[in-house]
N, C-alpha and C positions, 0 to 999 in steps of 0.2 A: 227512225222511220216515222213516217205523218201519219195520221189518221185515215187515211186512204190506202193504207200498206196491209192492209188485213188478209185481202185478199189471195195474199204471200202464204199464207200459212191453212190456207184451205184446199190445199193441191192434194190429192188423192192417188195420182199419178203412181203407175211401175215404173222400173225400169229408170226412175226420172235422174239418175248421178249420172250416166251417159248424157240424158238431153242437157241438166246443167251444167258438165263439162265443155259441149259443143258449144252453148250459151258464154258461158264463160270466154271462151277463147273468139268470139263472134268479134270481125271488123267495126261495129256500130257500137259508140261510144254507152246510149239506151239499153241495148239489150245486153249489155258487161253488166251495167248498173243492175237492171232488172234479178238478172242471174243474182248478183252477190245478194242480195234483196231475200231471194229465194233461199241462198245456202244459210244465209243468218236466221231465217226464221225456221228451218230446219233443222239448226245448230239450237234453237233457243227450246224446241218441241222435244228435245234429244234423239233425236235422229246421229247416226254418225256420219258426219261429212265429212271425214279427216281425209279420206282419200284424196279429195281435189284442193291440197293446201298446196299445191304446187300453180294450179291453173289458177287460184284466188291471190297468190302471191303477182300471180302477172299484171293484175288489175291494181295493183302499188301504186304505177308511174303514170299516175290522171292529174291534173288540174280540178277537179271535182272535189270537194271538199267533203262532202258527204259520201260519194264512195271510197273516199280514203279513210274516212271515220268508221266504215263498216267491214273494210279490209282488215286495219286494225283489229279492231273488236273480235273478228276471226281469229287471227294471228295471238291473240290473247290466251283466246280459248283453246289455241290447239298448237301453239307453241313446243309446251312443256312434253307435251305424246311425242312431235316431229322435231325434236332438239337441231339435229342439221340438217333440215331441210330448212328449217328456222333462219339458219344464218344466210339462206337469200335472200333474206328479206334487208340486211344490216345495210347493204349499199346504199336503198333506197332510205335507211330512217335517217342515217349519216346526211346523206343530201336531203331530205328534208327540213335536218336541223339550223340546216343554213338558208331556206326558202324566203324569200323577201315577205312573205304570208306571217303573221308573230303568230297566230292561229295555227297553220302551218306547224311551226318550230317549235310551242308549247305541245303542239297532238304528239308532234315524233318521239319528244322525251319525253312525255305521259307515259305511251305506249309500251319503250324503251325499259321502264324501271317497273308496268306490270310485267311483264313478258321473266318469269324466273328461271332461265334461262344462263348457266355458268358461262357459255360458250358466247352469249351476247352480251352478258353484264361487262363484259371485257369492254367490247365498240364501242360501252354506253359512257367513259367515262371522259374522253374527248369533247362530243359533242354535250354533256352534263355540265363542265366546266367553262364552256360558251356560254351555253342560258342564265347558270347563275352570274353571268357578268352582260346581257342578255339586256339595248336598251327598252326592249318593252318590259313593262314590269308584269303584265301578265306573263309572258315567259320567265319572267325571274321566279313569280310567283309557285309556278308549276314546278319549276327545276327545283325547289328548296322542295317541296314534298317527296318529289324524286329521289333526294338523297335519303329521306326516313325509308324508304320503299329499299333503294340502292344499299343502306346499311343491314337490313335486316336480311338481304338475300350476301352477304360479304361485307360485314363489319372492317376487317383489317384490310382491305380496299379503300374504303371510306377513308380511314386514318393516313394509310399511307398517300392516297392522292390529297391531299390539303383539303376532302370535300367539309368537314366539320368547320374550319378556318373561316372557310367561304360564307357558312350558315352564317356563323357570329357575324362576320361582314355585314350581311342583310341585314342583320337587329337595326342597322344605322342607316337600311334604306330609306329614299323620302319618299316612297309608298307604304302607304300605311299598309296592305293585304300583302306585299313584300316582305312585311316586318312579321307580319301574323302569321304568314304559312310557315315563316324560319322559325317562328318559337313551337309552333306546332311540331314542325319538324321535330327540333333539339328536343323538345317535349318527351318524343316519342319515343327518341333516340336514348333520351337518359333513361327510361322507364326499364329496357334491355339492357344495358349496362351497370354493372358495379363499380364504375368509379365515377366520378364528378365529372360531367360534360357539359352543363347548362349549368352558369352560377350566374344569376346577376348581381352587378353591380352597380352603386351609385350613379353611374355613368350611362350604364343598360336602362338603369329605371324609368330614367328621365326621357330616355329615347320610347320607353313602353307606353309610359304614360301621353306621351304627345301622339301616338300612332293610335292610342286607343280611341281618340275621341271622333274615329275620320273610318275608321275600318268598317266592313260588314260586321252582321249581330254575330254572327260565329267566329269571326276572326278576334270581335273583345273578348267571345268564351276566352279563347284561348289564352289571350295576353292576358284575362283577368286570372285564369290558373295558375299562369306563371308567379305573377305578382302578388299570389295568395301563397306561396312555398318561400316570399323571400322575408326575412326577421330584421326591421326598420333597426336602424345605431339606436335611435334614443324614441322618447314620446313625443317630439315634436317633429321630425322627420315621417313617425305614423300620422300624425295629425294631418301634415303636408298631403301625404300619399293616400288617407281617407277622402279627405278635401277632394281633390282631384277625382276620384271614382265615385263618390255619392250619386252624380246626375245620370249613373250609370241605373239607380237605382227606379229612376222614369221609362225606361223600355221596356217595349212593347213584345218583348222575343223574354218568356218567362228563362229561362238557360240565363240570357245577361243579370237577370234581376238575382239569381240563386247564386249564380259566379261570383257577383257583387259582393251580396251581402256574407257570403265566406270568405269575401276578401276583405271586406270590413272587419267580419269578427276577429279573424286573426290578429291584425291590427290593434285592435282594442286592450287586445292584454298588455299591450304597450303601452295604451295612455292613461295618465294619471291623472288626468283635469276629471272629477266628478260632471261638471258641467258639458265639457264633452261629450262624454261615454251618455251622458242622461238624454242630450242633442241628437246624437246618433242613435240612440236606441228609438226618440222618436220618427226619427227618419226611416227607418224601417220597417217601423208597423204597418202604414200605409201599402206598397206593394205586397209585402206580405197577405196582405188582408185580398188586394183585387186580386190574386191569383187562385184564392179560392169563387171565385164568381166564373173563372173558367170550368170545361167539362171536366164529366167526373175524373178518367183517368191523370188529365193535369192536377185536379182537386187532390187526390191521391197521393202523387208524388209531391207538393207541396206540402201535405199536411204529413206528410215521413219526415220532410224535412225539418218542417216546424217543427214536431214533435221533436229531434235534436236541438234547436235552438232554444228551444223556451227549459230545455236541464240545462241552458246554461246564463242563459239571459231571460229568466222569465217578465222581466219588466218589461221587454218590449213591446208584449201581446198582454200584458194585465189588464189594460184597460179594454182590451178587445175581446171579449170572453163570450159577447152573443153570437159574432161571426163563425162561433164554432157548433152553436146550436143547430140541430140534428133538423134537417127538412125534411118531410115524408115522402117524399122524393127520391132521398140520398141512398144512393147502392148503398149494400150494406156497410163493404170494405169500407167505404166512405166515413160511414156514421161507427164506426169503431174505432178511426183513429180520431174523427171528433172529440168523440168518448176520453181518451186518453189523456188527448189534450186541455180539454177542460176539468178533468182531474189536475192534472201538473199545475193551472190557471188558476184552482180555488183560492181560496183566501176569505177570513175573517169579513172582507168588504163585499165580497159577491156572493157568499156560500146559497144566503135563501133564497135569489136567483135559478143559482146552479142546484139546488135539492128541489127548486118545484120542476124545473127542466126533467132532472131525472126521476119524478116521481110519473111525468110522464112517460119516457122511455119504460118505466116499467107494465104498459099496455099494450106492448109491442110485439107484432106477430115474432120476428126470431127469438129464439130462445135462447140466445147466446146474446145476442144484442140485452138483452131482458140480464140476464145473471149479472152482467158486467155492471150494468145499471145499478143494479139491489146491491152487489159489491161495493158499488163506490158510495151509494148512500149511505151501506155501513161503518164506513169511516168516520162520520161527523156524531156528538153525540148528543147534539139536540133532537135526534132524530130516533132515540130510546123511547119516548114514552108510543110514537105512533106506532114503532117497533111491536111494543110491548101487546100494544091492541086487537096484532094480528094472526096474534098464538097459535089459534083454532085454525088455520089456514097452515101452517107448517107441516109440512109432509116428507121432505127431505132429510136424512140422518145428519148431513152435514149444516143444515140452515139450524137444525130444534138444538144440534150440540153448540152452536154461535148463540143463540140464542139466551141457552139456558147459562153459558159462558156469562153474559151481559148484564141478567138480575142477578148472578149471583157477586160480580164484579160491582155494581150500582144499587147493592140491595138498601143501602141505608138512603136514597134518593128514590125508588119507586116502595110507594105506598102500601101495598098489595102484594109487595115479592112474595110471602111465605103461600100466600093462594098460589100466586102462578107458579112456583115451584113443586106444591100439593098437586096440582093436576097433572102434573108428567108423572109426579110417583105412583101414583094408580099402575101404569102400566109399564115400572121399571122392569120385573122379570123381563117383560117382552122384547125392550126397544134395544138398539144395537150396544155395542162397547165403548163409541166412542162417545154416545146419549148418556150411558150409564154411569161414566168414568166423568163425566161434566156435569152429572143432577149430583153426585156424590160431593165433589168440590165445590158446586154450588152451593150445598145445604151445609159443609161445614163452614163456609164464609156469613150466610144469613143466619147462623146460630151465634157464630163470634162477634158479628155485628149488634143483632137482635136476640139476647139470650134469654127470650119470654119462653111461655109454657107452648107454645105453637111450634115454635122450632126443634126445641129440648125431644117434643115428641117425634117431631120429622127424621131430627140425627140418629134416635132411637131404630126408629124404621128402614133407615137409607142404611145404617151400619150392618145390620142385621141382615137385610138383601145381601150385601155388598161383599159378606163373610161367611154366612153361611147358605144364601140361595145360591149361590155362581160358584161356575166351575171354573170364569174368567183369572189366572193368575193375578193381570196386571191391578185389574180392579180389588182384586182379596186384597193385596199384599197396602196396596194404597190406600184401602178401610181399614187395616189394622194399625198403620201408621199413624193416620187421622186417632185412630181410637185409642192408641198410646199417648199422644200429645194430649188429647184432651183430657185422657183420665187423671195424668199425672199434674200435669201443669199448663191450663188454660192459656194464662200469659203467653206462655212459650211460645203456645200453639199459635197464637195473633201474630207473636213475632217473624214465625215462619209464614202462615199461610195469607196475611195479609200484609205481608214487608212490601215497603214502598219498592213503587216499579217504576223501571225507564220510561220517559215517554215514549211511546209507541208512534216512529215516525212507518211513513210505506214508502220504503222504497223499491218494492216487489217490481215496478214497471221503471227503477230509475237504471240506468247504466254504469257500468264500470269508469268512473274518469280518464281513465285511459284509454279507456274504448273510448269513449265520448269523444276526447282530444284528438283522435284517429279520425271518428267520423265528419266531427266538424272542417276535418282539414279535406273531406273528400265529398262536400255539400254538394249538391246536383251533379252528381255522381251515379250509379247503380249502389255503389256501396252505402249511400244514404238513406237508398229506398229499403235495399236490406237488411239495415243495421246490421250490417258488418264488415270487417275489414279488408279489404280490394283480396289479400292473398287468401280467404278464406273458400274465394269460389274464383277466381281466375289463379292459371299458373302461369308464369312468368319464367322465359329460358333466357337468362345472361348472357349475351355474346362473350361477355368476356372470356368466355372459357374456350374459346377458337383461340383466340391469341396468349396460349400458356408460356410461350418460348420467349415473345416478346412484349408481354403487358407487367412491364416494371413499374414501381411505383418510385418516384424520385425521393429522394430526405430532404430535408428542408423546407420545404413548401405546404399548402395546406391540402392542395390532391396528391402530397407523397404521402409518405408512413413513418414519419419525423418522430410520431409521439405515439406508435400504434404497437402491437405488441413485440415489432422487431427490436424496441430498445426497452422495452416496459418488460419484456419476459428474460430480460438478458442478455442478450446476443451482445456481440463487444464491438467496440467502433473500430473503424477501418485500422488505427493506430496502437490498439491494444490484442496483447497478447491474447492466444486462444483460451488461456486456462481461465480465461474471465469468464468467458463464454458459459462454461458448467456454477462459476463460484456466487450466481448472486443466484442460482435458481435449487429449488427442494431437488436434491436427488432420490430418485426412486428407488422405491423399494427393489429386495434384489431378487432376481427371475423365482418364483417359488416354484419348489420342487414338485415333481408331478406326484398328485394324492395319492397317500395311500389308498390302499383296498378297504373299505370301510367295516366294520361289521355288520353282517348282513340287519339289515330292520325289515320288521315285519309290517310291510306296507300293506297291502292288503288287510292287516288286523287292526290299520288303522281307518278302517273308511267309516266306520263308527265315529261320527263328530267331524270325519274332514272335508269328503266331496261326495255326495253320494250319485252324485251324476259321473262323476269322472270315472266307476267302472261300468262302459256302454256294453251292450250286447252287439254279436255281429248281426248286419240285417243289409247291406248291400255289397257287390263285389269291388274291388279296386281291380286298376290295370296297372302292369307295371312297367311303369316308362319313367323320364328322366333321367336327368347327372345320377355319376353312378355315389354312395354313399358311403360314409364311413363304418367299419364291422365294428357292431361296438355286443353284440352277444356270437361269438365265435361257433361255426357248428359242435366243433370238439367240445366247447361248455356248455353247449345247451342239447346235448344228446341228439344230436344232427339237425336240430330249427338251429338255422343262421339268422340273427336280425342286425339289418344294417339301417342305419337310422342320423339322423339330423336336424337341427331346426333351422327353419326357415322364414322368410316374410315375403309375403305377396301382396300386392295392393292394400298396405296398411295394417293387414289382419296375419299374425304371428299361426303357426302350423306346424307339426314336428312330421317330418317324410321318412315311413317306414317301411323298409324293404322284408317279407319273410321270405326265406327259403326253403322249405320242407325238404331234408336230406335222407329221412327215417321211412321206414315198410311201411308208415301208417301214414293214415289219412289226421289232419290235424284239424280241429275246428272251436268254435267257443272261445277265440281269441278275445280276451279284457287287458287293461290296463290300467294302471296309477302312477302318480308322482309322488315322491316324498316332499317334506318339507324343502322351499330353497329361494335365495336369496327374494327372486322377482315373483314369487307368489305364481307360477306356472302351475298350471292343470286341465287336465282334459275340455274341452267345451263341448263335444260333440262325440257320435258315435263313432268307434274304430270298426272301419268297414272293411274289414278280411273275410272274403270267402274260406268255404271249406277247402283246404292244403291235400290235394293229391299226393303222393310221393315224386319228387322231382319236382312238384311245381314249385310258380312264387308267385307273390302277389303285392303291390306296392300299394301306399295308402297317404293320403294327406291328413291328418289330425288337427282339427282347427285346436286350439289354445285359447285360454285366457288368463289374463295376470293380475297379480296380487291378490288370489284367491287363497293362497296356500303357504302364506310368508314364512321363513324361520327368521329365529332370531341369529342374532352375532353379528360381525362386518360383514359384506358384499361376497357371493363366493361363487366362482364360476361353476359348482358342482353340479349335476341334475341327477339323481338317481331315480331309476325307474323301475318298476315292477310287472314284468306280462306273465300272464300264465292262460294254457287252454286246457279241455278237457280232457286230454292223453297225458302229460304231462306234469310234472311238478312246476311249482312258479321260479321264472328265473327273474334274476336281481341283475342290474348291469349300473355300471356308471358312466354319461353321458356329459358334454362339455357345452357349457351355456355362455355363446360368445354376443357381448354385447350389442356389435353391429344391428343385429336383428331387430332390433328393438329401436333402433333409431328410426324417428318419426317423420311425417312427410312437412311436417311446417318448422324444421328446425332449420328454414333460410332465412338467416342475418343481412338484415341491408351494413353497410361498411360502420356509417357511424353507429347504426346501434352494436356492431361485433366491437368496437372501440371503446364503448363507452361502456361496456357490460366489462370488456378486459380490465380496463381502467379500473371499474368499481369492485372488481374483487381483489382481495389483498393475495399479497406474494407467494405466503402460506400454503394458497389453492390453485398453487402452481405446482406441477411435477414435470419431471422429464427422465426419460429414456433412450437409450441409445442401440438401435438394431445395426451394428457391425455388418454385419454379413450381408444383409438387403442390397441388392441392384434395385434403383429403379430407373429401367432402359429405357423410357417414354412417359414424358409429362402427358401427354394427351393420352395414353390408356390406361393411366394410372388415375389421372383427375374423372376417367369415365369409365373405373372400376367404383372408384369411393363412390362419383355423384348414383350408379346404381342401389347404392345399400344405405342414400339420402344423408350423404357426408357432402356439405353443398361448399364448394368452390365460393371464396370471397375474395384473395388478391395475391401475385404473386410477386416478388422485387427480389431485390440481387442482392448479396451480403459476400464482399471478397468474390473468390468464382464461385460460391454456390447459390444457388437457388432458394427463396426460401416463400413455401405455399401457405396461404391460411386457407382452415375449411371451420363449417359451424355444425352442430348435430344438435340433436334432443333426443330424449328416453322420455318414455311417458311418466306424467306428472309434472310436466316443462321442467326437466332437469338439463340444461341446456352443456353442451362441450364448445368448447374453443380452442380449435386446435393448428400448433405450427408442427410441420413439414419441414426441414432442411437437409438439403443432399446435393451430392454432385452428380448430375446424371450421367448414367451410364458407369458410375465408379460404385465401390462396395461402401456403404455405412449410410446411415440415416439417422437422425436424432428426431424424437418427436415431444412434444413439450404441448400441456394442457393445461387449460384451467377451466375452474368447472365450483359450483357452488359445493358439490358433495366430492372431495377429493379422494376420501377411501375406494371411490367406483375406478382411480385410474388403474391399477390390478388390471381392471375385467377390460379396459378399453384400450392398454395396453396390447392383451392376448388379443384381443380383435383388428388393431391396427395392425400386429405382426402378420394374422390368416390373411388378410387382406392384399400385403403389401407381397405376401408371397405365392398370390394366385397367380 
């Protein structure tokens, strides 16, 4: 709509779906337009206009370019509500797609592959296969985006019509936005998939690199993405393919410049010419530096970034350290990751630069901006004696205990220590523990350094507070240590309390190198601004897992599973007998027998030292709803309270769901509860919320959990004993079964090579396998969308002989990670399932969880 279309959206009118139905169907080519004009801007206000998607469908068959643009856009919006009413419209996108207009035939399949729509994605695949062969390249252009759109609403569509085929075709189109919308595409298309769709090759490269120099600023984003995921043969091929993108590094679209330089850096670790890597890191400094002269929010996202490349290349920005000093101008956010940055930047050659910078920062209205300041200036230690000067100004528990940290660490270098230390003593009684716990060790290091009469008396004094004025443990127990080393054997005492120390490097603000190597690969990214990793805050659904019956993975090649755990865990080649199959792999332990009844323990007489939160008092009602539960306290045993009980996991946070029953004349109430010791440290987190028990009533309850609060020792053991009692009552004991499932976490998705390369590096040993005979499993797709619910995530499925054979990945918290094979013939009786895992004692428990699973 122009600027003159406003007017559309000011109508006030009743009654008005009758006048723009009337309109709509009106012989005058103007007032069709005017109408659809009206419905769009009522459509955009959300008004409901869905009723007249039959009369706006009629306004299709115009030579008008603009109200065919606006019919669409309708048709977009109200598709998915009117599914076949929808399909009147296919005639017309069909003959559109063929209009002598390329304008025209790019709108129809634009339109085509929003429109999500099962019943049209069908029509779309005819005219889809036109464009991408289509001689305007703007139509080709369009039609390659179409297929990322087309795969995500029907992945095995995609495959089976040759549309991926056609993508790679484009890589070699001689339009360069041709070339860029197909990588974008496959981009997009591999990010959903777990197996290998987009690889470039030598051959690709060369095609990427000549398209990049001619594309739009977003079409190099893209090629520059690509070309940053692919690992050069050798250092001279990086060098080639640095070459070639450096001039990438002059534009003016800050995205090209950020793409660039992580496509650079990748590179790098491949070259070995120092003169090089020295060349290119001055080639970057430059942009780097004019993207901070942009507004603040660009300023921001640059200096996130920066802040990643200078943990890994601080030379590139060494000699640029004033660009990051703080303008009084600067949003805060701003002048904090300044901050940062010129931390990670110091050096011996800049530092009195950078402490008079931050001596001013410490003037500064935030107080946070201020702490961070005083923080980093206390890292340098020429910067002890100003320190030293500002004693009388200390008023924080945590600044006076740094402090008083500093003279007694540097006492044989400041002049004066035994005074500045004398002035805190005065009001030792008073000042906090962690003051009094640092003037103590203070004054025994300025005695063992300086052991004049000035000290001798201090130690005197500081011992005596320290042991007999405090009721503090930690501080007693720590003066009488001190005063046993010294009384006995002075020496000693040097030995201990002034043993040479590490140097004291901070890398409190530096990153995990692996994090670090993740985020450099995801520079001008969101995952850059957040430091973190893409799966941390976006999820990600695999299409693969639509195609379970038919996404095989070939042998032999490098997208089959040649070297993957189907020959690595054992499995036998097509030629050899079955008994191999079991002979290279751990067999598993044999089904243990169901526990005995244990002797009763006195839980309850254990809360003394174990959880004192975990026996809650009742204080609100539950409702009882849900799947029904397992009896695990029988009325007959519990003098007619029935509790039915199980644990569970919901949105990440573990729960045990208990059912009571009151079957007894009395009213029941004052419901608590406990855990015994066991293997995952389970215990109460919260209150047990049981209303008072009617006779005949029940009441159901969710118990939030938390783990590893309550460990026992021994190997891994499915057991949970529990203890409830109310105040009618004796306390009943029950024993309860803790299946591993639960506990699998939501980030334990394996991309293929990392599940490969994890199987790979654990040895044979922390392999086991078991065999469930009796299991059917009658459907791979309700079975892969039983596990993927309890976050057993789906990685690849291939064919061994006629069976099937599935990998899925899991985690337990404290990244204990599973890697597990599936083999079965569907719809036949027997399953084998084979794992490996760094803690192999856990297979037991994840056995008994694959079994409950597979027999739900």
């Amino acid at each position: 709509m122009s600027g003159h279309d406003s007017k559309y959206f000011s109508t006030t009118k009743k009654g008005e779906i009758p006048e723009l139905k009337e309109e709509l169907n009106s012989p005058y080519k103007d007032k069709r337009k005017d109408a659809v004009k009206k419905v769009i801007a009522a459509m955009t206000v959300g008004k409901d206009v869905s009723s007249l998607f039959t009369d706006v469908v009629n306004c299709m068959q115009t030579e008008n370019l603009e109200l065919k643009k606006l019919v669409y856009l309708y048709l977009i919006n109200y598709a998915k509500s009117q599914p076949d009413l929808a399909i009147l419209a296919v005639n017309t996108f069909v003959k559109d797609s063929q209009d002598p207009n390329p304008l025209i035939r790019a709108l129809a399949v634009r339109t085509m592959g929003c429109i999500r729509v099962d019943k049209i994605t069908e029509y779309l695949c005819d005219p889809l296969q036109r464009c991408l062969k289509d001689d305007d390249p703007y139509v080709r252009k369009t039609a390659a985006i179409c297929v990322a759109k087309l795969y995500d609403i029907n992945a095995e569509l995609v495959e089976d019509r040759g549309f991926l085929e056609s993508l790679k075709d484009l890589i070699s189109d001689n339009n360069p936005m041709v070339v860029a919308n197909a990588v974008a595409a496959l981009a997009e298309i591999q990010e959903s998939s777990s197996r290998p769709i987009f690889e470039i090759t030598s051959h690709t490269l060369s095609k990427l690199l000549t398209a990049l120099n001619e594309c739009t600023e977003w079409g190099q984003v893209f090629i520059l993405d690509a070309l940053s995921r692919y690992k050069a043969a050798d250092a001279r091929e990086a060098e080639n393919i640095v070459e070639r993108v450096t001039p990438r590094l002059q534009h003016a679209n800050c995205a090209v410049v950020l793409s660039a330089v992580k496509m650079i850096l990748q590179q790098m670790e491949l070259i070995t010419s120092t003169d090089v890597v020295r060349n290119l890191c001055k080639k970057m400094a430059p942009p780097l530096v004019t993207l901070l002269s942009a507004e603040p929010e660009i300023q921001y996202v640059a200096l996130r970034n920066i802040n990643l490349i200078v943990q890994r290349r601080p030379t590139i920005l060494a000699h640029e350290i004033k660009v990051f000093f703080c303008k009084y101008n600067d949003p805060i956010y701003v002048k904090m990751e300044k901050l940062e940055i010129m931390i990670k930047l110091a050096s011996d050659r800049n530092i009195d630069q950078v402490l008079l910078e931050f001596k001013e920062y410490a003037t500064e209205v935030d107080v946070d901006f201020v702490r961070k300041a005083v923080r980093a200036i206390g890292r340098y230690e020429s910067i002890i004696a100003t320190l030293c000067e500002s004693l009388d100004t200390l008023d924080e528990p945590e600044a006076k205990a740094s402090m008083i940290w500093i003279i007694g660490e540097y006492a044989e270098r400041i002049d004066n220590a035994d005074e500045l230390l004398e002035s805190f003593l005065e009001s030792f009684p008073e000042e906090p523990p962690q003051v009094q716990l640092q003037l103590l060790t203070a004054t025994v290091k300025l005695f063992l350094k300086k052991p004049t009469e000035g000290p001798q008396q201090m130690i005197q004094v500081v011992l005596n507070n320290a042991t007999v004025e405090t009721d503090n443990p930690d501080l007693r127990d720590r003066a009488y240590i001190y005063w046993r080393l010294l009384s006995t054997d002075p020496e000693a005492a040097k030995d201990v309390v002034l043993a040479e120390k590490p140097v004291i490097s901070d890398d409190s603000n530096q990153l995990d190198p692996s994090l670090l190597d993740e985020l450099l690969a995801n520079i001008a990214t969101l995952s850059s601004v957040y430091h973190k990793p893409p799966e941390a805050f976006v999820t990600r659904v695999k299409t693969a897992t639509q195609r379970t019956e038919d996404d095989d993975y070939p042998d032999g090649n490098e997208a089959g599973y040649s070297e993957t755990p189907s020959h690595a865990a054992g499995a036998s080649p097509p030629n050899s007998s079955s008994s191999a199959y079991g002979a290279t792999r751990q067999s598993a332990p044999a089904p243990a027998a169901p526990a005995p009844a244990a002797p009763v323990p006195d839980l309850l007489g254990d809360l003394i030292g174990l959880d004192n939160n975990a026996i809650v008092p009742v204080d609100q009602p539950a409702t009882p709803s849900g799947p029904s539960l397992p009896v695990v306290l029988p009325a007959s045993t519990g003098q007619g309270l029935q509790i039915s009980a199980q644990l569970t996991g919901q949105d990440g946070q573990i729960f045990y769901s208990l059912l009571f029953e009151n079957n007894t004349q009395t009213t029941l109430d004052g419901f608590m509860i406990q855990f015994n010791k066991n293997s995952f440290g389970l215990a109460a987190a919260g209150p047990l919320q049981v209303p008072p028990l009617a006779p005949g009533a029940s009441a159901r309850t969710l118990l939030p959990m938390v783990v590893f609060q309550n460990m026992s020792a021994g190997p891994p053991s499915s057991l949970l004993q529990v203890a409830v009692k109310n105040n009618q009552q004796p306390v009943w004991y029950f024993n309860d079964k803790i299946l591993l499932h639960v506990f699998f976490t939501e980030d334990g998705r394996m991309e293929r090579t990392s599940f490969l390369e994890t199987w790979r590096s654990l040895p044979d040993s922390n392999e086991v396998l078991k065999e469930f005979p009796g299991i059917v499993v009658s459907s791979a797709e309700a079975t892969l969308d039983r596990l993927a619910a309890t976050n057993m995530f789906f990685i690849a499925k291939r064919k061994h002989a006629n069976q099937d054979v599935f990998y899925f990945s899991a985690k337990i918290p404290r990244g204990i990670p599973f890697l597990i094979e599936l083999t079965t013939l569907i719809g036949n009786p027997g399953v084998k399932c084979a794992i490996k895992t760094p803690n192999p004692e856990m297979a037991p428990l994840f056995f008994e969880a694959i079994e409950t699973l597979l027999n739900a």
